[in-house]
C-alpha positions as CSV (number, residue, x, y, z in Angstrom):
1,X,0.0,0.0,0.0
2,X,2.2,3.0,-1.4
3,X,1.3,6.5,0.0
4,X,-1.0,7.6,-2.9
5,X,-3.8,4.1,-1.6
6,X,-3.8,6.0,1.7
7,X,-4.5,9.7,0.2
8,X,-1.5,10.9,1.5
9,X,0.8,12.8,-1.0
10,X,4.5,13.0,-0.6
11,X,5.8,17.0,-1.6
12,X,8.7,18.7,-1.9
13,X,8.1,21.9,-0.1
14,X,11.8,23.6,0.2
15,X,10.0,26.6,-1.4
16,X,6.4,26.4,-0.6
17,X,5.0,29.3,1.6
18,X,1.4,28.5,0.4
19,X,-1.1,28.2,3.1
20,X,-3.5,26.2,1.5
21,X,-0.3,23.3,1.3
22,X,0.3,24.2,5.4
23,X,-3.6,23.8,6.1
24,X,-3.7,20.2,3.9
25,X,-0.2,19.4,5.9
26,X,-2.3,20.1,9.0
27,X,-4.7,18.1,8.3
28,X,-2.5,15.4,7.0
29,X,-3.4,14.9,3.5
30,X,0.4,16.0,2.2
31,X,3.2,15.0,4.3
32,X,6.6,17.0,4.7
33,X,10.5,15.4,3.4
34,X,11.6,13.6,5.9
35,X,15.5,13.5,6.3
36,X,17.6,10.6,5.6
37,X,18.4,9.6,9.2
38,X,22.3,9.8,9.8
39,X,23.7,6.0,10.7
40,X,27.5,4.8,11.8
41,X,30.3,6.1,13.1
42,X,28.5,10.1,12.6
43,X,25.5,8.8,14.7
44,X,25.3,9.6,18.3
45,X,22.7,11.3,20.6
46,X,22.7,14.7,21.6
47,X,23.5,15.6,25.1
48,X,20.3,17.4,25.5
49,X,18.1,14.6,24.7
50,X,20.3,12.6,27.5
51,X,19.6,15.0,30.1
52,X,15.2,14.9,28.6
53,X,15.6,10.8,28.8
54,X,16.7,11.4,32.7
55,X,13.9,13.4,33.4
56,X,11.5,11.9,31.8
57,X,12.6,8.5,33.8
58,X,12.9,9.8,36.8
59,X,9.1,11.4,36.6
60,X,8.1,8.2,35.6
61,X,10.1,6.7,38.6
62,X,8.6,9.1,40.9
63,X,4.6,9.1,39.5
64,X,4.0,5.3,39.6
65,X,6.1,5.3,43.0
66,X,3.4,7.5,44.3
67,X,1.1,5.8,43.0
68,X,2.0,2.6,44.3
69,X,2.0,4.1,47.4
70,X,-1.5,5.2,47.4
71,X,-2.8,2.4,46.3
72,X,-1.0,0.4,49.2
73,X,-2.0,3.0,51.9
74,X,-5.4,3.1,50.9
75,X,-5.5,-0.4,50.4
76,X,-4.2,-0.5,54.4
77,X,-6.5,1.9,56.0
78,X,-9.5,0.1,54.2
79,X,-8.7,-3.4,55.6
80,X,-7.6,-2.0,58.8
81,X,-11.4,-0.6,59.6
82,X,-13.1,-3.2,57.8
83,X,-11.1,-5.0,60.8
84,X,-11.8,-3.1,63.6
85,X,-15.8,-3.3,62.5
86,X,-15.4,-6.8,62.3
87,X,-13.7,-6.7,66.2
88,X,-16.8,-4.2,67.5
């Protein structure tokens, strides 16, 4: 299934400052060039998108952490008085 079956068409826009081409590439019916991605021995990752990785995992880290602990404290408290009514 080749780009034209989906209604998708591919254009070379290096001097296109039409709107009506940026409102169909909004909408999606023409995409944009991609660039040939760079591969061996040029290929690295920036630093800045080390140091976005980081915090992005430690957020991660830290939300389901929290969430975790919710979930265990009010798992607690509810079994804890659904004990003490049982007791009384």
């Amino acid at each position: 299934m080749g780009p034209s079956m989906l209604g998708v068409v591919p254009v070379d826009d290096e001097d296109d400052t039409n709107i009506i081409m940026d409102s169909l590439r909004a909408v999606g019916l023409v995409r944009r060039r991609v660039d040939r991605p760079i591969v061996g021995r040029k290929a690295y990752v920036r630093w800045w998108e080390r140091i976005r990785a980081i915090i992005v995992l430690a957020a991660l880290v830290v939300g389901l952490g929290i969430a975790l602990a919710a979930v265990v404290g009010i798992t607690v408290l509810g079994l804890g008085f659904l004990l003490e009514r049982a007791i009384s």
